[in-house]
C-alpha positions, 0 to 999 in steps of 0.5 A: 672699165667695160667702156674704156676697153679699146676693141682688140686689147684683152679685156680686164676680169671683172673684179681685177683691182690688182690689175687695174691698181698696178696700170695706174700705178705705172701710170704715175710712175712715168710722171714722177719716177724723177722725183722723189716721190716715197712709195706712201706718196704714189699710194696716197695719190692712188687712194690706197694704202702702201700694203694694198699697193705692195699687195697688188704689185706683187701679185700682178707684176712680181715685183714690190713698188720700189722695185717698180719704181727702180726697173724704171729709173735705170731703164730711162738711165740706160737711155740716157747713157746710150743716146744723151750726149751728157756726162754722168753727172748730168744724167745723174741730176736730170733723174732726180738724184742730188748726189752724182756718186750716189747715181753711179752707186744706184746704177752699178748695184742694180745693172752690175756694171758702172755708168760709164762701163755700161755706155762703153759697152752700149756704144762701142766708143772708148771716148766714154771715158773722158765723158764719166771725168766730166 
């Protein structure tokens, strides 16, 4: 790890597997947040146990490895919205999710607000609307 440490980024403590589990994790999380992958698959990829990778998660990040996975999920869909012209739906299935009404459940239970409310807002338009119907 010493190697791999670039010249002006913090140095890991020796020892910091928590830390170094979590990089890695987040690391695969940018490779398949659209899939759906179960947290066992992300921990079995990493060579760890599902408790060892909650473990560190919650001990490096403050967060499970779900709520990992979902911070990352409605980060890219808040992108989506606010830079894609594409409806709901079609954001909805590009992040892996099958049902368009279950995406906008997802999003609106974690952000607060609905998919098509969030682009509004985001956006200042008022022709949102007519992209949610499509």
């Amino acid at each position: 790890m010493r190697a791999a440490a670039q010249p002006g980024e913090p140095a890991l403590a020796a020892g910091d597997r928590d830390y170094a589990l979590v990089c890695r994790f987040r690391e695969a999380l940018e490779d398949g947040f659209r899939t759906n992958r179960s947290i066992a698959d992300y921990a079995r990829a990493l060579g760890v146990t599902t408790h060892r990778l909650n473990q560190a998660c919650r001990t490096r990040a403050g967060k499970s490895p779900s709520g990992l996975l979902h911070e990352r999920t409605i980060v890219e869909a808040k992108r989506y919205l606010v830079y894609l012209d594409r409806s709901v739906a079609e954001i909805g299935y590009e992040l892996g999710f099958e049902d368009p009404a279950y995406f906008s459940r997802y999003f609106t239970r974690r952000v607060g607000t609905t998919p098509g409310s969030y682009r509004r807002r985001m956006t200042g338009s008022q022709d949102g609307a007519a992209a949610d119907m499509q």
